[in-house]
N, C-alpha and C positions, 0 to 999 in steps of 0.2 A: 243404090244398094243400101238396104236399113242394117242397122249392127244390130242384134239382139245383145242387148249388156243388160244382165242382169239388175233389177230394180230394188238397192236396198233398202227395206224398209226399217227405222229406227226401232227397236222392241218395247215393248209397253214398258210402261217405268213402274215398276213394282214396288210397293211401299210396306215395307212390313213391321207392323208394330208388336211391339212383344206382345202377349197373348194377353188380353183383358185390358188392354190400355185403351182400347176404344168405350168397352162398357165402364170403365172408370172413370173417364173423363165424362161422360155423359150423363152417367148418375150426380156426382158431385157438381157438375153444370148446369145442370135440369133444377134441381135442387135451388143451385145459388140463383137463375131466373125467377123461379117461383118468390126467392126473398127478396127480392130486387124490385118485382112488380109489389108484393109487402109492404114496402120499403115506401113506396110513391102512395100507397092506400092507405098509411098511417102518416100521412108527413103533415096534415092539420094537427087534428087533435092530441095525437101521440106522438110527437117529435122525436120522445126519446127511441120509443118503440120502431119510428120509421127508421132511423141511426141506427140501433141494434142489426135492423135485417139489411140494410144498406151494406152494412161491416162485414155480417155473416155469407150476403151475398156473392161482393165482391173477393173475398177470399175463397169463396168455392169455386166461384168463375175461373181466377187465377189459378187456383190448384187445381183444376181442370185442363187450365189451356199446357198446365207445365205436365201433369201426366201424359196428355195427349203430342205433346211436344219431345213427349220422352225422355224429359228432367226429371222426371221423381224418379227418386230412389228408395228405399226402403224406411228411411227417416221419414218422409214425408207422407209414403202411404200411410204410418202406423199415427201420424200427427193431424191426417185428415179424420181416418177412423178414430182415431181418440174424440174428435171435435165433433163428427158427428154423431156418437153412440151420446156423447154429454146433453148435444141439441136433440136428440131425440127425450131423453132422461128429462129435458126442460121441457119439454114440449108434454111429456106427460103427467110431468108435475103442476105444470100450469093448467091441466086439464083436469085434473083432480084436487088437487090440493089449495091451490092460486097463484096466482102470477107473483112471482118473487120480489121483484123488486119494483120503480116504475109509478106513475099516477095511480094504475088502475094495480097496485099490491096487495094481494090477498084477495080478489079476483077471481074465480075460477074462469077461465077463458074456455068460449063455445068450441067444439071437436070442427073443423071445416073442411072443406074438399080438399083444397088448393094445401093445408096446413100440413094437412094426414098424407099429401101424396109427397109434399120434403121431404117427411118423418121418415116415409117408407124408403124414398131413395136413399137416406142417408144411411137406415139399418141395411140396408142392400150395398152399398159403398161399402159399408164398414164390416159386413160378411168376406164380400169378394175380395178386399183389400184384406183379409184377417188370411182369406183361405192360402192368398197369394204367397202371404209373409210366412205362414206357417207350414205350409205344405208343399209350396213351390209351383211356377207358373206352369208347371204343366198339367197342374189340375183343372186349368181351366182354360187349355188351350180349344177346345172348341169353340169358345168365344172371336178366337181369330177365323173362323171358316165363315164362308162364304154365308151358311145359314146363319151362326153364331150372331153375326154382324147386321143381317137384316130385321133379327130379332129385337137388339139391341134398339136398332133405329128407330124401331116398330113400338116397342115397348116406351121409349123417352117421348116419341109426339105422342102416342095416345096418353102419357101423364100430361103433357103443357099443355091437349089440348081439353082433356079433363079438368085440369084447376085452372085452366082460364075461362072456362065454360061453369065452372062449380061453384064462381062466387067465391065471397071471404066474409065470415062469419063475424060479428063482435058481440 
């Protein structure tokens, strides 16, 4: 005699992160990759240079993994976007005017693939991070849907695989 007893199944484990914390950890980690591979392409001749983007790197990575971890708070968002509107602001000061500081000071440094797609991620951090703080996350709750997110995904490999395929300019 079989018993039919119902078969419970466990329910999916749903993970919800506040709206934009996936595209914000992935901009600012995308970002600190690109300075990290930097980082290993200047570590002969520019030592200082390779430290700088090592530094820069590894702090976007962590302020990455803490957004995405769901530690950032509003301090932090406006501390990442302060840091990278400034690394943008370097980045187009050393493209125009010369490199600041370093062996190669006064320098104007080549525009590169890999360099311009930081640049972009971080004015894109520092948008979405601006829009969050100032207008609140539900401006940009579509970011958490189903589309939102595979855009997001979509959007961060074709930059890594753009500047990893684009070369690095000196």
């Amino acid at each position: 005699m079989a018993t039919d007893l119902p078969i419970e199944r466990p329910a999916p484990r749903v993970v919800s992160l506040p709206h934009g914390a996936v595209a914000l950890s992935g901009l600012t980690a995308t970002a600190g990759v690109i300075h990290v591979v930097a980082s290993v392409e200047h570590v002969g001749a520019d030592w200082e240079v390779g430290i700088f983007f090592a530094l820069v790197g590894a702090a976007q990575l962590a302020a990455g993994w803490r957004i995405h971890r769901g530690e950032a708070g509003a301090r932090l968002l406006a501390l990442v976007a302060l840091g990278s509107v400034a690394l943008a602001l370097l980045w187009v000061f050393s493209r125009t005017t010369g490199i600041p500081l370093g062996p190669d000071a006064g320098e104007v440094a080549k525009v590169g693939v890999g360099d311009t797609i930081a640049t972009l991620l971080e004015l894109a951090f520092a948008a979405l991070a601006a829009t969050i703080l100032w207008r609140g996350v539900q401006r940009v709750a579509w970011l958490s849907s189903g589309l939102g997110i595979r855009l997001t995904f979509a959007a961060l490999s074709l930059a890594l695989m753009t500047a990893a395929f684009g070369g690095h300019e000196h």
